[in-house]
Structure formats: structure tokens, C-alpha cells
mmJSON file of the N, C-alpha and C atoms, coordinates in Angstrom:
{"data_MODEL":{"atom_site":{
"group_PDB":["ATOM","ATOM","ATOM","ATOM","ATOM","ATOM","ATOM","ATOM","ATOM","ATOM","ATOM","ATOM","ATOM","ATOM","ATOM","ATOM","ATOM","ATOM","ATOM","ATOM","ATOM","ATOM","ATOM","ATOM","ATOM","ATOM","ATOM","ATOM","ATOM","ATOM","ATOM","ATOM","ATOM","ATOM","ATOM","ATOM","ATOM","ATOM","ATOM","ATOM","ATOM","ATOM","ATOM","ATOM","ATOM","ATOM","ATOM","ATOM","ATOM","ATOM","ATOM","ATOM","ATOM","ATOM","ATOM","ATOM","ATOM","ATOM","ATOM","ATOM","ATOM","ATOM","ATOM","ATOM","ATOM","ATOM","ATOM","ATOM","ATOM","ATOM","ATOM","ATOM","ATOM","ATOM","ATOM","ATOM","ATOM","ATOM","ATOM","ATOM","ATOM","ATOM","ATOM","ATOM","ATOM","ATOM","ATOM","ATOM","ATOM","ATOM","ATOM","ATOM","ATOM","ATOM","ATOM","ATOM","ATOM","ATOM","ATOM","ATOM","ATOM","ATOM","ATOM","ATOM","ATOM","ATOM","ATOM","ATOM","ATOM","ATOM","ATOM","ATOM","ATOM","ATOM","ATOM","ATOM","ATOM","ATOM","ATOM","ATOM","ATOM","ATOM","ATOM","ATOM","ATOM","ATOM","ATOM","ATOM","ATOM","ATOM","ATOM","ATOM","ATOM","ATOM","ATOM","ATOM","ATOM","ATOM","ATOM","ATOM","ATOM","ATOM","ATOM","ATOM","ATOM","ATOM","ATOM","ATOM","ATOM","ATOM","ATOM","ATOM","ATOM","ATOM","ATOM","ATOM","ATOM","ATOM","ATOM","ATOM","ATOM","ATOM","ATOM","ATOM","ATOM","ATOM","ATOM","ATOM","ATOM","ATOM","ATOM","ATOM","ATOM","ATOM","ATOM","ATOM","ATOM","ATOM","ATOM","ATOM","ATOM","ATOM","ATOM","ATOM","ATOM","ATOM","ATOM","ATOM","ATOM","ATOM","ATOM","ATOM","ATOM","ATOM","ATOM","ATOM","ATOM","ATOM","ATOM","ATOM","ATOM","ATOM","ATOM","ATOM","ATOM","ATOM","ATOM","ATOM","ATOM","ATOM","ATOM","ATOM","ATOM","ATOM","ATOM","ATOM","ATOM","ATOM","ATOM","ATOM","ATOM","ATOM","ATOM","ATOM","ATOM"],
"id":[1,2,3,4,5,6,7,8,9,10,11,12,13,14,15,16,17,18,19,20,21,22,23,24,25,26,27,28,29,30,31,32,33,34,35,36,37,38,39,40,41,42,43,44,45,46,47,48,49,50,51,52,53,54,55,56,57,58,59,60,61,62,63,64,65,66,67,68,69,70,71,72,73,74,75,76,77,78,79,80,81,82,83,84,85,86,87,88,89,90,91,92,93,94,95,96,97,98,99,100,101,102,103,104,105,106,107,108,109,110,111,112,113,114,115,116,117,118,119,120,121,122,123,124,125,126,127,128,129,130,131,132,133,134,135,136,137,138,139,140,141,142,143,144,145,146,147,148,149,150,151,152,153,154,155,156,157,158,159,160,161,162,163,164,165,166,167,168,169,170,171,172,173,174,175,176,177,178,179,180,181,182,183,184,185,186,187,188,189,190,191,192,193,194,195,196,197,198,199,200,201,202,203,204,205,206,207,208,209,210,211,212,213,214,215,216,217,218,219,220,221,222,223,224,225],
"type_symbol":["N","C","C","N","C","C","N","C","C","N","C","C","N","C","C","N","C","C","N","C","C","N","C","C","N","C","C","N","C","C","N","C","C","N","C","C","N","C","C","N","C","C","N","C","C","N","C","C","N","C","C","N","C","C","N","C","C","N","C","C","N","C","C","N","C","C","N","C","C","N","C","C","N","C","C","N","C","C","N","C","C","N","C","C","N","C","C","N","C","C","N","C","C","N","C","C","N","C","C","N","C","C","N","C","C","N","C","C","N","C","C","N","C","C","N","C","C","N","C","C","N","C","C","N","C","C","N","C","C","N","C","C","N","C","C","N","C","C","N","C","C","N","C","C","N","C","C","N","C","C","N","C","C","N","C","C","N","C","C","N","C","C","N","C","C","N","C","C","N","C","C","N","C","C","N","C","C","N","C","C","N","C","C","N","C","C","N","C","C","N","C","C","N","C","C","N","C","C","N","C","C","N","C","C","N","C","C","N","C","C","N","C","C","N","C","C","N","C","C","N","C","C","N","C","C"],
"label_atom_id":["N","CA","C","N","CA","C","N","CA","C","N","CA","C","N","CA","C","N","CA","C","N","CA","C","N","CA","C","N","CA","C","N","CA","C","N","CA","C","N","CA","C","N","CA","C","N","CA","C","N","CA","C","N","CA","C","N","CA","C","N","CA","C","N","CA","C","N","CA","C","N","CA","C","N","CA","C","N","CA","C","N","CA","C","N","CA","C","N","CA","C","N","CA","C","N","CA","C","N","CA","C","N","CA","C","N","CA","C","N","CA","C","N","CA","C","N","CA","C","N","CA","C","N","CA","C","N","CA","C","N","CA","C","N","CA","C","N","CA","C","N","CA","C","N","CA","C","N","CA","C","N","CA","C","N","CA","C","N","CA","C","N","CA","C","N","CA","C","N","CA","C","N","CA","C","N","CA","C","N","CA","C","N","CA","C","N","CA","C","N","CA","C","N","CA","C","N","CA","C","N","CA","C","N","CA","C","N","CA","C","N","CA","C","N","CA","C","N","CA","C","N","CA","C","N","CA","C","N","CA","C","N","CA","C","N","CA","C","N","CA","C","N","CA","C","N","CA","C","N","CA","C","N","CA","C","N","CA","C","N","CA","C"],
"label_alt_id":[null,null,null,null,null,null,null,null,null,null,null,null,null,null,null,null,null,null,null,null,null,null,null,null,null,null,null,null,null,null,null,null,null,null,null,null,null,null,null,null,null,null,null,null,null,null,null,null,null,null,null,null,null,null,null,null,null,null,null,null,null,null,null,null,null,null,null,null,null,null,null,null,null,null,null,null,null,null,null,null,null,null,null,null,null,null,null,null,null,null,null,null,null,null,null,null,null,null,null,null,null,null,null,null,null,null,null,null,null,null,null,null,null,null,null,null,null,null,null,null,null,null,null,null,null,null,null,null,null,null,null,null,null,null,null,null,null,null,null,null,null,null,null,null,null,null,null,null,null,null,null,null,null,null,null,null,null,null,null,null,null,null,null,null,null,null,null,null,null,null,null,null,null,null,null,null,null,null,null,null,null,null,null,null,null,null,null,null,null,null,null,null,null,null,null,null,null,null,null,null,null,null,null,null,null,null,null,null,null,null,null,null,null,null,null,null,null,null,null,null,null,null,null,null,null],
"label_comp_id":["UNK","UNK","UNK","UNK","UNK","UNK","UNK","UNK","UNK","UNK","UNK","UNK","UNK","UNK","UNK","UNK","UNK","UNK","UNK","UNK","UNK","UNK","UNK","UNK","UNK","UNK","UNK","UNK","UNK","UNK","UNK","UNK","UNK","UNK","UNK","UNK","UNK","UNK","UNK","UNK","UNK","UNK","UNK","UNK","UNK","UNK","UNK","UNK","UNK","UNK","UNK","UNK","UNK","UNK","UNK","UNK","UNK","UNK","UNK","UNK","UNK","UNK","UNK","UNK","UNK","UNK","UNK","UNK","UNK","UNK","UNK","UNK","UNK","UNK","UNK","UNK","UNK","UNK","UNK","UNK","UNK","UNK","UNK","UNK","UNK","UNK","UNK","UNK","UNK","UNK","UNK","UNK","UNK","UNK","UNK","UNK","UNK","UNK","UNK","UNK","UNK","UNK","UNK","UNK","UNK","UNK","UNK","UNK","UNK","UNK","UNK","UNK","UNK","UNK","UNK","UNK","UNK","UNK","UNK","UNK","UNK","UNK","UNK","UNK","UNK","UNK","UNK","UNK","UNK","UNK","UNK","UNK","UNK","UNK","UNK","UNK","UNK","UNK","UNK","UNK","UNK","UNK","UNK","UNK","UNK","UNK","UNK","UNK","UNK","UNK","UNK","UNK","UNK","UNK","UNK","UNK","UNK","UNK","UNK","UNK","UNK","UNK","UNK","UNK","UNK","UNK","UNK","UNK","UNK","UNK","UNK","UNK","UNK","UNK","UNK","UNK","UNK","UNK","UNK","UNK","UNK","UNK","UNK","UNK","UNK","UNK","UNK","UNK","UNK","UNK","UNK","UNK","UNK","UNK","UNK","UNK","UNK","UNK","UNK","UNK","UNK","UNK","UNK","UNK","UNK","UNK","UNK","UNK","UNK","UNK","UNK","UNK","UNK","UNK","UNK","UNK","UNK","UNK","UNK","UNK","UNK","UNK","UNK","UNK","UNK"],
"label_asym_id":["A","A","A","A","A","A","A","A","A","A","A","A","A","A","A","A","A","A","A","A","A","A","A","A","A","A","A","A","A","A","A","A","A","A","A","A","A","A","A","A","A","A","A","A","A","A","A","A","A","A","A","A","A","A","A","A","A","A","A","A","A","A","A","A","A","A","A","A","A","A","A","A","A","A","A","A","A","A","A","A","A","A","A","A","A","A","A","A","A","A","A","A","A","A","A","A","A","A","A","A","A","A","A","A","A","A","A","A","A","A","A","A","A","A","A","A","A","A","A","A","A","A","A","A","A","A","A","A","A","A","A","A","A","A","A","A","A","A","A","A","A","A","A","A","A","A","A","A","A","A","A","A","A","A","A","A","A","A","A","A","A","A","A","A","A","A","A","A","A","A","A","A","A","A","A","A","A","A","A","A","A","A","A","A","A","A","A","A","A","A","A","A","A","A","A","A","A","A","A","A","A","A","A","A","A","A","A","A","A","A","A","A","A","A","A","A","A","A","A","A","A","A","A","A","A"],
"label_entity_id":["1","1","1","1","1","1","1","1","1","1","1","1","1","1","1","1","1","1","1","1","1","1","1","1","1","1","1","1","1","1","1","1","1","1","1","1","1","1","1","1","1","1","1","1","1","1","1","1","1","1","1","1","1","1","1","1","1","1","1","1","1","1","1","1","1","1","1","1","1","1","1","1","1","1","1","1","1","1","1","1","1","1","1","1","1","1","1","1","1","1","1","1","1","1","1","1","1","1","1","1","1","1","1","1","1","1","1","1","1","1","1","1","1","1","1","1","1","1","1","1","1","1","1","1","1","1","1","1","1","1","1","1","1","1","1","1","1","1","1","1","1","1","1","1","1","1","1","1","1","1","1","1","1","1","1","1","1","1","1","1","1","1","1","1","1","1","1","1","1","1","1","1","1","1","1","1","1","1","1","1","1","1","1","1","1","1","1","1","1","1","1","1","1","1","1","1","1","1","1","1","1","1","1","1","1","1","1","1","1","1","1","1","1","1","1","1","1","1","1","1","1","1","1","1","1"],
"label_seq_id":[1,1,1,2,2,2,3,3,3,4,4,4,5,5,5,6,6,6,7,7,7,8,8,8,9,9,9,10,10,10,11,11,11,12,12,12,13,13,13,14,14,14,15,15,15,16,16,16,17,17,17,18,18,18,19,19,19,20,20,20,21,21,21,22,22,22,23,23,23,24,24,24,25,25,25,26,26,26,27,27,27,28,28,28,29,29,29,30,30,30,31,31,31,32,32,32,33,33,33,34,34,34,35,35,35,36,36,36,37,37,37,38,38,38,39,39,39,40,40,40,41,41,41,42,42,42,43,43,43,44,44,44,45,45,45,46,46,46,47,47,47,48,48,48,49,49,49,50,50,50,51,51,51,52,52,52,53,53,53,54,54,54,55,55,55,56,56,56,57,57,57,58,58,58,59,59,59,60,60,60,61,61,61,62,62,62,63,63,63,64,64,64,65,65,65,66,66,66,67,67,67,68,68,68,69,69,69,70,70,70,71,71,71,72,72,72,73,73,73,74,74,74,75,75,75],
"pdbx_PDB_ins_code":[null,null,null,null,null,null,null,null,null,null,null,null,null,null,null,null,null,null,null,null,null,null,null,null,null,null,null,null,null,null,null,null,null,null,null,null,null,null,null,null,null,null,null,null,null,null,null,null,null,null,null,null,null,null,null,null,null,null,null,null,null,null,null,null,null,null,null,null,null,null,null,null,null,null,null,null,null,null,null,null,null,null,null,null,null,null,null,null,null,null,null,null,null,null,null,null,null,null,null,null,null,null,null,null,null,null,null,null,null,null,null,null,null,null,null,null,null,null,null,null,null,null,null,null,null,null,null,null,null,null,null,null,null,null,null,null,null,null,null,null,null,null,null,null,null,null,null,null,null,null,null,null,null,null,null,null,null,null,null,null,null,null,null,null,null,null,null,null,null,null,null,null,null,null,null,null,null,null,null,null,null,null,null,null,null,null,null,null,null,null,null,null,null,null,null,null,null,null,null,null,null,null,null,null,null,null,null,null,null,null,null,null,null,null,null,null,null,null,null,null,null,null,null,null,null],
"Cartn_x":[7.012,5.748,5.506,5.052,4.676,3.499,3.268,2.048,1.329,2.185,1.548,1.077,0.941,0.652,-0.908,-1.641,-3.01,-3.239,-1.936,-1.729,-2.147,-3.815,-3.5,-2.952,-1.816,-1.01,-1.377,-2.226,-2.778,-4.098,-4.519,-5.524,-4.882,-3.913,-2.8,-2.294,-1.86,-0.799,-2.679,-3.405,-4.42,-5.061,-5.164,-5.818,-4.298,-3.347,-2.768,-2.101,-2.232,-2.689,-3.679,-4.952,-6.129,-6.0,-5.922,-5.471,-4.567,-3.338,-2.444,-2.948,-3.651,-3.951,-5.396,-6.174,-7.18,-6.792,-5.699,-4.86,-4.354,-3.599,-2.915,-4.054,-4.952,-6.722,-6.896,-7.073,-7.755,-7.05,-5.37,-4.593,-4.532,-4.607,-4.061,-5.921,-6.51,-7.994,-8.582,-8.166,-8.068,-7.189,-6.319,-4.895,-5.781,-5.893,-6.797,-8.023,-8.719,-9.917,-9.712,-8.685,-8.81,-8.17,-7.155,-6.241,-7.105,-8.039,-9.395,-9.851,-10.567,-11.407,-11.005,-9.219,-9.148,-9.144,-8.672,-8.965,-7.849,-7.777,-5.801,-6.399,-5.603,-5.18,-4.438,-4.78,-3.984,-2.863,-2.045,0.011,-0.335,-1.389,-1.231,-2.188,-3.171,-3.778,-2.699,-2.258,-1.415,-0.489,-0.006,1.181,0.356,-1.032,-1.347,-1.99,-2.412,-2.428,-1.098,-0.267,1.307,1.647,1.656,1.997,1.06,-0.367,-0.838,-0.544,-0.522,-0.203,1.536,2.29,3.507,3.387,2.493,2.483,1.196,0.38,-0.171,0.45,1.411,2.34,3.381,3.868,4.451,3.739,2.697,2.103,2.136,1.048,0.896,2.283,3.657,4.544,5.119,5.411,5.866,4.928,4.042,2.593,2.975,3.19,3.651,4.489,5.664,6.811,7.265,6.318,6.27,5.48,3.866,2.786,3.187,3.521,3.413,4.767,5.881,7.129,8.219,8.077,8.823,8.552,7.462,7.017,6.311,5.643,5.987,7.143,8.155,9.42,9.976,9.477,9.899,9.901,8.027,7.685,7.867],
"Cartn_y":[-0.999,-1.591,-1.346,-2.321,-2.127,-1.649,-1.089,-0.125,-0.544,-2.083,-2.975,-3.963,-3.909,-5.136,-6.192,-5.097,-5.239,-5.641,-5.65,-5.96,-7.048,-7.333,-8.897,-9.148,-9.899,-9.74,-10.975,-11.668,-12.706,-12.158,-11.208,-10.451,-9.493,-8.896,-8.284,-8.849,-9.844,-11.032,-11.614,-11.891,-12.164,-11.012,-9.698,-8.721,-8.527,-8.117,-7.581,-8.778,-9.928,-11.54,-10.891,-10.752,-10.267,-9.534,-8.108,-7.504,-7.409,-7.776,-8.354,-8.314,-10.021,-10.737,-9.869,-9.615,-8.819,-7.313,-7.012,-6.256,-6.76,-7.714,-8.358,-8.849,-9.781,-9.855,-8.792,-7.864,-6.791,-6.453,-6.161,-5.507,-6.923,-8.077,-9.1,-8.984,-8.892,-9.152,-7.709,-6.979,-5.491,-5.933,-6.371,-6.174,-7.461,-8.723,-9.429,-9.183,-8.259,-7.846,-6.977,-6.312,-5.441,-6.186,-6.661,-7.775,-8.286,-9.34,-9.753,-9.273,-8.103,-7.357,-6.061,-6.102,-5.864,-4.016,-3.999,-2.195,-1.928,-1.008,-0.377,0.656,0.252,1.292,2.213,3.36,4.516,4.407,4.982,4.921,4.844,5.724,6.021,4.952,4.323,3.689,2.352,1.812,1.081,0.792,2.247,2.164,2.041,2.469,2.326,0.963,0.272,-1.355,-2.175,-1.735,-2.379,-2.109,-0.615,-0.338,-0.93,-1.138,-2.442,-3.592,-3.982,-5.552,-5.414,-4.798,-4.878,-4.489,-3.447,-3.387,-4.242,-5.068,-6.044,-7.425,-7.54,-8.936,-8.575,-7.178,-7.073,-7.291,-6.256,-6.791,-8.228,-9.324,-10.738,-11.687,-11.185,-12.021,-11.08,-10.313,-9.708,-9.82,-9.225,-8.966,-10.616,-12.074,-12.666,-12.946,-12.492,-12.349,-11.109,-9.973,-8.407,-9.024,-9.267,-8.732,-10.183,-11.925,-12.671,-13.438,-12.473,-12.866,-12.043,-11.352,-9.877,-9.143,-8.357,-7.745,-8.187,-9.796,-10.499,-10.666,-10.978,-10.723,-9.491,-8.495,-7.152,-6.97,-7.301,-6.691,-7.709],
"Cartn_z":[33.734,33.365,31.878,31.159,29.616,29.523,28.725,28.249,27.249,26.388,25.889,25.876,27.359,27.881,27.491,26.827,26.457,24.991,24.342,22.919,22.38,21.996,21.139,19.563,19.734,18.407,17.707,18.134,17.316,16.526,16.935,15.935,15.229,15.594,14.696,13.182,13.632,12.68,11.645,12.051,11.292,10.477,11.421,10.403,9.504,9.363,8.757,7.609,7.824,6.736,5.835,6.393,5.616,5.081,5.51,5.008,3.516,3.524,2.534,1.343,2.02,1.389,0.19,1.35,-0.061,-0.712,-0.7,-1.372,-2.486,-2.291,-3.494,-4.258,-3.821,-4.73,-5.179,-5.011,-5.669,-7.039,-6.168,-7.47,-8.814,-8.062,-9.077,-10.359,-9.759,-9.912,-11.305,-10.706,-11.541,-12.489,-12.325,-13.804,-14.697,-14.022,-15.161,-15.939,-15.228,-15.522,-16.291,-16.436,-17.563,-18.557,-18.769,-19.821,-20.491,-19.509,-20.027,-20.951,-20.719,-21.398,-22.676,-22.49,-23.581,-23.349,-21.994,-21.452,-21.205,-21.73,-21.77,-20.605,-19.433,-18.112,-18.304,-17.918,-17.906,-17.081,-16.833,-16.366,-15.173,-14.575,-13.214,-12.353,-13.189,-12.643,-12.74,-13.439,-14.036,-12.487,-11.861,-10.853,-10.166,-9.516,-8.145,-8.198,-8.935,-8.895,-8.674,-9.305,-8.751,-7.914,-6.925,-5.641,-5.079,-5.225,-4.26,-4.282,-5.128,-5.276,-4.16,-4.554,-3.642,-2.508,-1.911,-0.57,-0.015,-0.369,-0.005,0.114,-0.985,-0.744,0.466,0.648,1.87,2.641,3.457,4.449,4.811,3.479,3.679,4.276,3.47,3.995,5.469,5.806,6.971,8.223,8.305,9.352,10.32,9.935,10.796,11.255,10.482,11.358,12.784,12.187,12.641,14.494,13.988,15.212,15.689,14.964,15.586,16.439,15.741,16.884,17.238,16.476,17.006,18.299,17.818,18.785,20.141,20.292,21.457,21.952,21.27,21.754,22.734,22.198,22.269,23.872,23.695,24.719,26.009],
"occupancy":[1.0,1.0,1.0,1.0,1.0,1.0,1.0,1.0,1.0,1.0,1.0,1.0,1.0,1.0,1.0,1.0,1.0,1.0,1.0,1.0,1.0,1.0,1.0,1.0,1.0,1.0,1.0,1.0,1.0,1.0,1.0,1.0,1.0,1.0,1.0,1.0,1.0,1.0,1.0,1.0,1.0,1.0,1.0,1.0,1.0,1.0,1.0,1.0,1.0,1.0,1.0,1.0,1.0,1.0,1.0,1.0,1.0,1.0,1.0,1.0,1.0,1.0,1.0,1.0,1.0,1.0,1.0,1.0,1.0,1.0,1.0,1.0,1.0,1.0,1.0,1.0,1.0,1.0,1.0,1.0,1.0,1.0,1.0,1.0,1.0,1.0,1.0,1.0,1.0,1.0,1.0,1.0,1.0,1.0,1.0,1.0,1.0,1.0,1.0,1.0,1.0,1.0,1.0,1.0,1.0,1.0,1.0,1.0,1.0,1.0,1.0,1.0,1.0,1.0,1.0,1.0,1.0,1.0,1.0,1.0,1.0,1.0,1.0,1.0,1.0,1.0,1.0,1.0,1.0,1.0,1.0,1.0,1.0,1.0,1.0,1.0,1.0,1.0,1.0,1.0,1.0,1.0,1.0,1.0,1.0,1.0,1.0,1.0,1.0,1.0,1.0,1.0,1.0,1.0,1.0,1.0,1.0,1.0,1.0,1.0,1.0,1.0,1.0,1.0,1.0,1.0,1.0,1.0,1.0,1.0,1.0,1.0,1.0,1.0,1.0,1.0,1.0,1.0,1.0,1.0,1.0,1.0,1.0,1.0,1.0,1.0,1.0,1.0,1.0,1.0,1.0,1.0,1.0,1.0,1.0,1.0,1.0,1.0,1.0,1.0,1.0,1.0,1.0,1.0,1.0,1.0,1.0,1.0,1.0,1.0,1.0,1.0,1.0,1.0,1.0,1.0,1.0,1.0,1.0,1.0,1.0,1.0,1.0,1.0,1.0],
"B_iso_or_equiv":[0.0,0.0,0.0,0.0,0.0,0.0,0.0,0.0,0.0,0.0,0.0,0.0,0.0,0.0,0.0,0.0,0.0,0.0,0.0,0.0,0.0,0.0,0.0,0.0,0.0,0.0,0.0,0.0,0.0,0.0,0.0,0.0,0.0,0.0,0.0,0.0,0.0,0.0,0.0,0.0,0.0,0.0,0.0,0.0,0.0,0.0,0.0,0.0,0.0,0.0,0.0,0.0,0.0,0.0,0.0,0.0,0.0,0.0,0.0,0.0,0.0,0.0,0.0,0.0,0.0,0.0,0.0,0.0,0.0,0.0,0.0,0.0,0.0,0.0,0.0,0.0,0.0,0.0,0.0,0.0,0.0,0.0,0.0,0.0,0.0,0.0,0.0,0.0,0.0,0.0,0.0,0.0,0.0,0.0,0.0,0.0,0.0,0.0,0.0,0.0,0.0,0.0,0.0,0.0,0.0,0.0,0.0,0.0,0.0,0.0,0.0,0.0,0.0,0.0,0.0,0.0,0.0,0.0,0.0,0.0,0.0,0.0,0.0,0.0,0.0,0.0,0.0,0.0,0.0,0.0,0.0,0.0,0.0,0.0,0.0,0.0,0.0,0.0,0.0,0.0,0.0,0.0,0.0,0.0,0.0,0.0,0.0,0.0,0.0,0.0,0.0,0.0,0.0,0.0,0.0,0.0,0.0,0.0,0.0,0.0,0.0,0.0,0.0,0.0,0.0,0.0,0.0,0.0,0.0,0.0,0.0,0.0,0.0,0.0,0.0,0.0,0.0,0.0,0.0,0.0,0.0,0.0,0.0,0.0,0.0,0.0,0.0,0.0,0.0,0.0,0.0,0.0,0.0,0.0,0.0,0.0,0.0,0.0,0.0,0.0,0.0,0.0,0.0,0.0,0.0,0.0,0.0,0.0,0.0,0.0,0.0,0.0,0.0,0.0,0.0,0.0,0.0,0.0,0.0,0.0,0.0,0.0,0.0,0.0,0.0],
"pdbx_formal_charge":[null,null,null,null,null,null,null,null,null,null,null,null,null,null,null,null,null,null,null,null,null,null,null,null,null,null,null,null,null,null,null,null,null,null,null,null,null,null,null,null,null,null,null,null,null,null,null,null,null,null,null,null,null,null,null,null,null,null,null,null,null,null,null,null,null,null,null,null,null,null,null,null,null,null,null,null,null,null,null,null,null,null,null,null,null,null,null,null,null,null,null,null,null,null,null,null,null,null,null,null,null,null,null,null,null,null,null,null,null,null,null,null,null,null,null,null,null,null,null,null,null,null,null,null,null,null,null,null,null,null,null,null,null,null,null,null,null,null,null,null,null,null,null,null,null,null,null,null,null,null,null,null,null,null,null,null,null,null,null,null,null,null,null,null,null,null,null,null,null,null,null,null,null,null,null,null,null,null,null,null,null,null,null,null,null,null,null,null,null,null,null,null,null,null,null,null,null,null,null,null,null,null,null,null,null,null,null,null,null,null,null,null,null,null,null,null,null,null,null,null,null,null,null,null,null],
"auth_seq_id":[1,1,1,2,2,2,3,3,3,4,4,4,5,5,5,6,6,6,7,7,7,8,8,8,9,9,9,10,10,10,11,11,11,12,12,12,13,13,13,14,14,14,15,15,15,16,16,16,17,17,17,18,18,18,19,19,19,20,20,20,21,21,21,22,22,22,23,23,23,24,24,24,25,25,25,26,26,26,27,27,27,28,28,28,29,29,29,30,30,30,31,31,31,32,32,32,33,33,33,34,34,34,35,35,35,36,36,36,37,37,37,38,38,38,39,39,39,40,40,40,41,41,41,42,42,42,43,43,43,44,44,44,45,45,45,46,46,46,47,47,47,48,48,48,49,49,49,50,50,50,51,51,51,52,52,52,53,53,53,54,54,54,55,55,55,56,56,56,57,57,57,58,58,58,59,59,59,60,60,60,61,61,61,62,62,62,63,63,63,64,64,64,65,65,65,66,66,66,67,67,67,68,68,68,69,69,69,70,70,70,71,71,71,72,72,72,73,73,73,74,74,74,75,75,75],
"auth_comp_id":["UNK","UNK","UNK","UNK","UNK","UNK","UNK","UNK","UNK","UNK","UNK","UNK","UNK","UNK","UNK","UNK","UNK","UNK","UNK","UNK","UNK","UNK","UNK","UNK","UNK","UNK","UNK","UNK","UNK","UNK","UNK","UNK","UNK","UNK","UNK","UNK","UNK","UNK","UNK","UNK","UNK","UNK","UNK","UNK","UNK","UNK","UNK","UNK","UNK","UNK","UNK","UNK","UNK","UNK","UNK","UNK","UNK","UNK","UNK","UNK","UNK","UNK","UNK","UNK","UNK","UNK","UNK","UNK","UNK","UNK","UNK","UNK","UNK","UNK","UNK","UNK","UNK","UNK","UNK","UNK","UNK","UNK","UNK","UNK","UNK","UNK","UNK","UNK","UNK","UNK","UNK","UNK","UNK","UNK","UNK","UNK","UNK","UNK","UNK","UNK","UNK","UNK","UNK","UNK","UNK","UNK","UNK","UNK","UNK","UNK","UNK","UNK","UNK","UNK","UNK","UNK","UNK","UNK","UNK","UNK","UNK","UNK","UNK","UNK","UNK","UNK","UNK","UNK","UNK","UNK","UNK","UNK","UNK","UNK","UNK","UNK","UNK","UNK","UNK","UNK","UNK","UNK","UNK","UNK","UNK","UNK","UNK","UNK","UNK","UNK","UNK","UNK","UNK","UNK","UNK","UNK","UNK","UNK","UNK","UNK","UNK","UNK","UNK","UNK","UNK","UNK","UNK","UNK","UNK","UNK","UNK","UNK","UNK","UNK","UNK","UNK","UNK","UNK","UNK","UNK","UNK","UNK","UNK","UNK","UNK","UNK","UNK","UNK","UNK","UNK","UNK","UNK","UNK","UNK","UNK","UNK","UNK","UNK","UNK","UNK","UNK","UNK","UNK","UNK","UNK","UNK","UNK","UNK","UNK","UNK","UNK","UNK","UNK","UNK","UNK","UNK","UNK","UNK","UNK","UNK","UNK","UNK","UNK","UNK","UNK"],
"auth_asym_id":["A","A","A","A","A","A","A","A","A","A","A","A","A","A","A","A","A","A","A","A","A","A","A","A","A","A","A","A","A","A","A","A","A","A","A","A","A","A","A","A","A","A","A","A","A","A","A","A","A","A","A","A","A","A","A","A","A","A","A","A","A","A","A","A","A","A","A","A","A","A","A","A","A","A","A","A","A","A","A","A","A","A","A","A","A","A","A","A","A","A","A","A","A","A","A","A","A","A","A","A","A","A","A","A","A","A","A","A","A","A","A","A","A","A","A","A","A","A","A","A","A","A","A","A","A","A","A","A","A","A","A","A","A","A","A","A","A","A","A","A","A","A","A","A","A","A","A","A","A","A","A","A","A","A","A","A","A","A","A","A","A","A","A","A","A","A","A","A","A","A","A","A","A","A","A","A","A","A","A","A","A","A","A","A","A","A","A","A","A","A","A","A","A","A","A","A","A","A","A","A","A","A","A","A","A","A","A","A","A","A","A","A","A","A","A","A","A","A","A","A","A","A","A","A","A"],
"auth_atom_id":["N","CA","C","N","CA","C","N","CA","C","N","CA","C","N","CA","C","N","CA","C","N","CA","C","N","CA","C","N","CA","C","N","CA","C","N","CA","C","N","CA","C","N","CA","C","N","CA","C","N","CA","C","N","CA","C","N","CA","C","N","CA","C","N","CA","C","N","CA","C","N","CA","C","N","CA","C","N","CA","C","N","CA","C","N","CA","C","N","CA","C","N","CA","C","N","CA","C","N","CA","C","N","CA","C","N","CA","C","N","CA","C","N","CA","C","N","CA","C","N","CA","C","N","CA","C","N","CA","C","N","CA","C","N","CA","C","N","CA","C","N","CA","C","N","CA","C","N","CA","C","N","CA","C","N","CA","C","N","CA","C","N","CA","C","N","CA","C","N","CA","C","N","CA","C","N","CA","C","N","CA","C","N","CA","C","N","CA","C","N","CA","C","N","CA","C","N","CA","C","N","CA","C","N","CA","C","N","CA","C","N","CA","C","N","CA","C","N","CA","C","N","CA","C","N","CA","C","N","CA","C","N","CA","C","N","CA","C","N","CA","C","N","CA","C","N","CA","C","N","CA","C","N","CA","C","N","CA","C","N","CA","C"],
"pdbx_PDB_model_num":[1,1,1,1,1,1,1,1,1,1,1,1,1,1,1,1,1,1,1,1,1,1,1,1,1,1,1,1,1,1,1,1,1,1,1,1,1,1,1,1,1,1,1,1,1,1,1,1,1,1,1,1,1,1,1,1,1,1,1,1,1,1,1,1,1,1,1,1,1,1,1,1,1,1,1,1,1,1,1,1,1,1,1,1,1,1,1,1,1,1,1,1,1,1,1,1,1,1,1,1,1,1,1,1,1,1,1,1,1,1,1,1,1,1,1,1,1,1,1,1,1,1,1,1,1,1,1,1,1,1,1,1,1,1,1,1,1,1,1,1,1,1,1,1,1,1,1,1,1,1,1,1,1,1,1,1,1,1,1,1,1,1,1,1,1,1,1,1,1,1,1,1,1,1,1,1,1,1,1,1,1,1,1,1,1,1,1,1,1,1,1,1,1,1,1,1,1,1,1,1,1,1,1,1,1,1,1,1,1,1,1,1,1,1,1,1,1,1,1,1,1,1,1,1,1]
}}}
């Protein structure tokens, strides 16, 4: 018997879209906003806007391949 049987992966595959998706907004949104304005980011802030922006574009492209056919598969 599956134990995931209760899994909705269509709210999965959508939150983790959203998700992503307002990740990569943020980081893309921050780096212009400062460019914009002419504000030199410090190194570290600098990386944790790029490690979002990349693990938000992961999420966005994976999350429907992952919750919406994989893991139906799986299970």
C-alpha cells in the first residue's frame, strides 16, 4: 500500500512554479534595482542574489517535470 497515496502533485508542480518563479523576480529585481540606482552590492550580497536567481530558475524549470511526472509515475 502507498503511503502517498494522498499526494496532490498538481498543487505541488504549481507551488514549486511559484515558487521559482518569485525567486528568480526577486533576485532578477534586486540586481536591477541596484544597477539602476547606481548601488555597488557588497560580494556576499552579490552571491546570495545569484544563488537565488539559480536556485529559483531550478526549481521553475524542474518542479514540473519532478511533482508533475515523475513522481506520479513513481508512485
Amino acid at each position: 500500500m502507498a503511503r502517498t497515496g494522498t499526494t496532490d502533485y498538481g498543487r505541488l508542480t504549481k507551488s514549486g512554479v511559484a515558487l521559482g518563479l518569485a525567486l528568480l523576480v526577486v533576485s532578477i529585481g534586486v540586481e536591477l534595482a541596484a544597477a539602476g540606482l547606481h548601488y555597488p552590492l557588497p560580494a556576499w550580497e552579490d552571491t546570495l542574489f545569484m544563488d537565488l536567481g539559480v536556485i529559483g530558475l531550478l526549481l521553475f524549470v524542474l518542479s514540473p517535470f519532478v511533482f508533475g511526472i515523475v513522481l506520479p509515475l513513481v508512485e
